[in-house]
N, C-alpha and C positions, 0 to 999 in steps of 0.2 A: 275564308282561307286561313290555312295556319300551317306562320314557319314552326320549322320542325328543327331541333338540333341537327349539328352534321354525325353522320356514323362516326365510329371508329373502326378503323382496320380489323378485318379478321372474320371468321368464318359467327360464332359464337357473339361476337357484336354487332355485324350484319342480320341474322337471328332475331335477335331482342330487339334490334329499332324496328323490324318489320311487325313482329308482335303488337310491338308497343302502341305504333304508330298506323300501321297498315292491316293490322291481322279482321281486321272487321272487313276489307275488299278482297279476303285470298277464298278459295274452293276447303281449302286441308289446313291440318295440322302446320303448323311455320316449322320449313326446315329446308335447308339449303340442298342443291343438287350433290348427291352422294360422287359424282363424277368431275362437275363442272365449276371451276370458281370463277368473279368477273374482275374484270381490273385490266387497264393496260397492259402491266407485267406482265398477268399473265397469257392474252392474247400475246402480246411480241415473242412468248417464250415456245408454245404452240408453233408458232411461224418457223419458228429458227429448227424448230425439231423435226418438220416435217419433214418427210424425204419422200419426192414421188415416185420413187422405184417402186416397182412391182405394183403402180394403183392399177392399171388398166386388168391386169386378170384377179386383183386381190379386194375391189371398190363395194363387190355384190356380196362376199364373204358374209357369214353373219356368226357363227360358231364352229370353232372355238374363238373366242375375239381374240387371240395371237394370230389368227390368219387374217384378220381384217384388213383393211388398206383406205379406209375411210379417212378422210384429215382429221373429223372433229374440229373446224377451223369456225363450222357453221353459225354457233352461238356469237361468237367475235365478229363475223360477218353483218350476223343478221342489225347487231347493235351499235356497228360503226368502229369498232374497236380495230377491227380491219375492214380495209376498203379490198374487193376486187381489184381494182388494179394492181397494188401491192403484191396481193396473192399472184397474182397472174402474171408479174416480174419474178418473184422468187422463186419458184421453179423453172426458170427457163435453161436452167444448166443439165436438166432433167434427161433421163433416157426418152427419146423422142415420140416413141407410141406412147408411153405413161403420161409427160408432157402434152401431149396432144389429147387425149382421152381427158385429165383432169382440168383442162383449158376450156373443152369441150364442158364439161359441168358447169363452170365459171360461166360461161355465156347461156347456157342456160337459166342458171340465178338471174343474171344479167336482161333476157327475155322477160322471167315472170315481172321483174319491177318495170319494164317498159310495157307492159300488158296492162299490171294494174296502174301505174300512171296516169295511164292513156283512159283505160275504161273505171276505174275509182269501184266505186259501190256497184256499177252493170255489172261487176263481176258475180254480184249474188246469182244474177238469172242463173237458171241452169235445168236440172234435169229431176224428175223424181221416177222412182219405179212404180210399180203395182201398185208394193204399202208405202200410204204414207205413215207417217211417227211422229209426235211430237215434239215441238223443240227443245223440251227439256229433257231427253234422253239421258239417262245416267254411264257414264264412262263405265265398261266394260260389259255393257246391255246386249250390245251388237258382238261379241266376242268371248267364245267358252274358254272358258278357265282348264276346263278340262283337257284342253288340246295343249301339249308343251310347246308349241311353237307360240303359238299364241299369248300363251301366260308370261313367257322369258320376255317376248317384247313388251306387252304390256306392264310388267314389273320394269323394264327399264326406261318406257316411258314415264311412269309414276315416279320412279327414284330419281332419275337421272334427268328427266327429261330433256332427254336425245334418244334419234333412233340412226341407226343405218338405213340408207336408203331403202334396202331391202324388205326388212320388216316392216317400215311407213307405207310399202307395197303391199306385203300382205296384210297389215292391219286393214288398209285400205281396200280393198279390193276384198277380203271376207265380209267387211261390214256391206258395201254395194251392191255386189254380185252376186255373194251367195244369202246375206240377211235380208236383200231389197230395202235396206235400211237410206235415209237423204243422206246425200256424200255432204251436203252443208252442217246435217245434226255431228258428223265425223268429221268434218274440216275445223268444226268449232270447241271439239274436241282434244283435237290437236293444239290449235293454235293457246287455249289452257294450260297447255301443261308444258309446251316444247320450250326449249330458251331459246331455238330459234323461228321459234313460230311466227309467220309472216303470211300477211294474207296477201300476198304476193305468188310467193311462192308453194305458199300450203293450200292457196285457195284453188291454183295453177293444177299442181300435182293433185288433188282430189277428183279433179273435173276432167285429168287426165288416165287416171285410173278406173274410173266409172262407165269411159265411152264418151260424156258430155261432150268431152272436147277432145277427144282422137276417134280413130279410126275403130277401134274396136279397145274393148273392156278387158280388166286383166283379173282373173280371176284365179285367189292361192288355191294350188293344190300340194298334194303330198309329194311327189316329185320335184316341185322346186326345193319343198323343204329339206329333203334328203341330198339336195345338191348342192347347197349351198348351207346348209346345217347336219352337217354329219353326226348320228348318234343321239341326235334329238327326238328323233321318233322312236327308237330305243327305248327311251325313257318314258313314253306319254303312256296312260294309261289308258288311251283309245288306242293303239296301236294295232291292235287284233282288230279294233271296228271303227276305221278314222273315216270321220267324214267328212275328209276331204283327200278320200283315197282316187276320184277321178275330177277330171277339170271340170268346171261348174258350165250349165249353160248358160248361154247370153242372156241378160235381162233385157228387158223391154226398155228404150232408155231414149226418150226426146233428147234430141241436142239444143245445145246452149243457144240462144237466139244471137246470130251473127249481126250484131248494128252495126252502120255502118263505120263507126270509129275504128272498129277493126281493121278495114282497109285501105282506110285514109284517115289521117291525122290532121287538119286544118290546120290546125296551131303546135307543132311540135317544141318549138321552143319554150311557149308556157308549161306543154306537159315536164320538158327537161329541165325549168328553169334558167337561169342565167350561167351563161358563158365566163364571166367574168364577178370581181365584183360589182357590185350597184350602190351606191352611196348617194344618201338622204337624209343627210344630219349627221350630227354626234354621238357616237354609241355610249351608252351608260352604263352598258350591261350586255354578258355575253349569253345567250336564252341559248341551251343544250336540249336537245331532242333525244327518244329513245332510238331516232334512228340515226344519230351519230354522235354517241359520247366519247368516243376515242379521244385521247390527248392532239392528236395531229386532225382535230376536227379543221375545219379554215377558220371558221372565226375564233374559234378558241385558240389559235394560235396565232391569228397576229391580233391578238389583245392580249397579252401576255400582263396588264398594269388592271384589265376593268375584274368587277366582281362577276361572280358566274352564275347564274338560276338554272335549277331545275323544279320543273313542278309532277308534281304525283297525280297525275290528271283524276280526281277523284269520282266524277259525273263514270267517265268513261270506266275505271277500273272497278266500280259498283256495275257495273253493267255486264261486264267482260268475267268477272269471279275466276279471275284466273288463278292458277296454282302457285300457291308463297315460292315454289323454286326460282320464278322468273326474276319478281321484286327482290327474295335476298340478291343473285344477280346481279342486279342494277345495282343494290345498294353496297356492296362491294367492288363495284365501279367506283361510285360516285364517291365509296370511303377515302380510298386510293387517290381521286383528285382533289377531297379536302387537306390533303396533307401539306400540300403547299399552293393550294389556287383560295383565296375568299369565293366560299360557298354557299350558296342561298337556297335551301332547300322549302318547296310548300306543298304543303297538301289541300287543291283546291279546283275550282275554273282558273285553264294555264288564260284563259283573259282578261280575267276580274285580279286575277295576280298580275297580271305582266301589263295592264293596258294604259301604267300611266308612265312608261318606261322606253326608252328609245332602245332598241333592242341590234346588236349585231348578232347573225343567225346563220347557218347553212338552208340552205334548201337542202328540203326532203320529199323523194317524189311519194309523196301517199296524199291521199284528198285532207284528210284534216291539217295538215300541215297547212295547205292552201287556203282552208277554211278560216284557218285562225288566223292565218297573216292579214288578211284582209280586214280584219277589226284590230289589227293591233300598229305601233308606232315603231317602223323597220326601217333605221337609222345606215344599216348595212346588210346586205343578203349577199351571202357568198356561195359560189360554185358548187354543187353535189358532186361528188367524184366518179363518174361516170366510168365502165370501162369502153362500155361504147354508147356513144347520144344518141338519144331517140333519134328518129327520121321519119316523115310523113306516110311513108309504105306499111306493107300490109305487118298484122299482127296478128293473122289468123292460124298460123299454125311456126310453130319454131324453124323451120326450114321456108317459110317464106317469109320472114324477118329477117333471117340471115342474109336472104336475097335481095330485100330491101336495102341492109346496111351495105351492099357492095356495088350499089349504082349508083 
């Protein structure tokens, strides 16, 4: 293992500590999201700006992005910087369909983490087409350049990475549909480069777009594009010969194998974690997860006197070769709470780091989180901020969760 200096603020020293430090675990070049920065600040400032007027007819927009109606809140979301509920408070002064529509989203998000909670890794099973492919498929294999709809997203997948709902559709849905390419070689895809990539919710939405796990497959054609990107095809230089001038046929597509965890939960309080705090000792140290570095984490907030660790899980980010945009990300996070927190920063096994340490921690509903508590010394484990607690009922499709939560 090895500590690492704490960053220092800023986009340009964020940059350099990942270079320096990390550029051996990234896919690209190190360089931070052209759109996106991470830190408190600026999640709480995202919040405060948002205004959900006009989401419900403006959420699918995609160009020109002054028409858009997206929050962009996602990346904050996905890394604890904001929780769901908060989000789900702060518009409630909201024009009431917009409010209702983007609430609607939130308990969606809300779904995918009670899915993968529950099912962990069975979420791999899934589906394949005709062709199989490789795992190592190279990012934009499945997706012609040639087509502008396709290139504008992908270029803001790469730069920015974020997309709108819309385009994570039809990326998704050309690559399965129409390429018969694994929705997993494109979920893992995603989950590389997006800042809010979550195999939660991107593993959800892939298996949703595909057939695996709905009712039927969503396949881009030119007609959406023209309807929700005006003057886009204008531009393409397939325009006179697009191919995806008609809707694609349905693939051949096994569904996801239903276990039965899907319709019963046995233990749903393990999957949710604890209701309260849980105290077993003296904490030494406050252990920060990527999936809740926010300042208003629980345990980071009421130990406002211990030092704080984070580790740079290095086994797994060798693994994962994800895109430098994520890590500057975090690491402008974490710059942000060296400023006035004692910061213990490693790049190693977060257990061979953390395991001679009494640790106070949040619960975070993903399997490794539970993996690793389990070998380590957890002095305090505090609350995950749920907007709604799991419940024993079914998880097999989003409208029959919903119907679980209301019995």
């Amino acid at each position: 293992m090895t500590l690492l200096p704490p960053p220092r603020p800023g986009r340009a020293a964020a940059e350099e500590f990942v270079a320096r430090h990390l550029g051996h675990l990234t896919r690209d070049e190190v360089r931070g999201s052209q759109s996106f920065s991470g830190g408190q600040a600026t999640a709480d400032a995202a919040l405060a700006a948002f205004d959900v007027s006009g989401y419900a007819n403006r959420r699918n927009e995609v160009y020109p992005t002054s028409q858009r109606g997206a929050s962009r809140l996602s990346p904050f979301i996905r890394h604890g910087l904001l929780t769901l509920p908060e989000v789900w408070d702060r518009v409630a002064s909201g024009p009431i369909r917009d409010v209702e529509k983007f609430r609607d989203e939130l308990l969606w998000q809300e779904f995918a983490r009670h899915w993968y909670a529950r099912l962990g890794t069975r979420t791999r099973q899934g589906t394949r087409h005709d062709l199989e492919v490789s795992a190592d498929v190279g990012a934009g294999e499945g997706w012609s350049r040639q087509l502008a709809c396709l290139d504008g997203a992908l270029n803001e997948l790469e730069d920015d990475g974020w997309l709108v709902n819309q385009t994570r559709m039809w990326l998704a849905g050309h690559w399965t549909v129409r390429e018969g390419l694994s929705w997993m070689d494109g979920e893992n895809l995603f989950f590389a480069h997006l800042l809010d990539g979550s195999r939660a919710a991107n593993r959800l939405g892939w298996q949703w777009v595909t057939g695996a796990g709905s009712s039927k497959p969503y396949g881009l054609s030119r007609r959406q594009v023209e309807r929700r990107a005006p003057g886009v095809c204008a531009s393409c230089e397939l325009r006179n010969s697009c191919p995806i001038e008609q809707w694609p046929s349905d693939p051949i597509v096994e569904p996801v194998v239903r276990v039965d965890l899907m319709r019963l939960d046995p233990t749903p309080d393990l999957t949710a974690g604890p209701r309260e705090i849980v105290r077993d000792g003296a904490a030494s140290a406050v252990w920060l997860t990527a999936e809740s570095l926010g300042r208003r984490d629980p345990a980071l907030a009421n130990h406002p006197e211990l030092p704080v660790v984070f580790v740079f899980d290095e086994p797994l980010l060798a693994s994962l070769q994800l895109s430098s945009k994520r890590l500057v990300f975090l690491t402008e996070t974490l710059a942000e709470l060296a400023v006035d927190r004692d910061l213990e920063i490693y790049l190693g096994d977060p257990v061979k780091v953390l395991q001679h340490r009494w640790l106070a921690v949040t619960f975070a509903p993903v399997p490794g989180f539970r993996q690793r508590v389990r070998l380590l010394q957890i002095a305090e484990m505090h609350a995950w901020q749920w907007l709604r607690r799991p419940v024993s009922g079914s998880i097999g499709s989003f409208t029959a969760w919903r119907r679980s939560l209301e019995r």
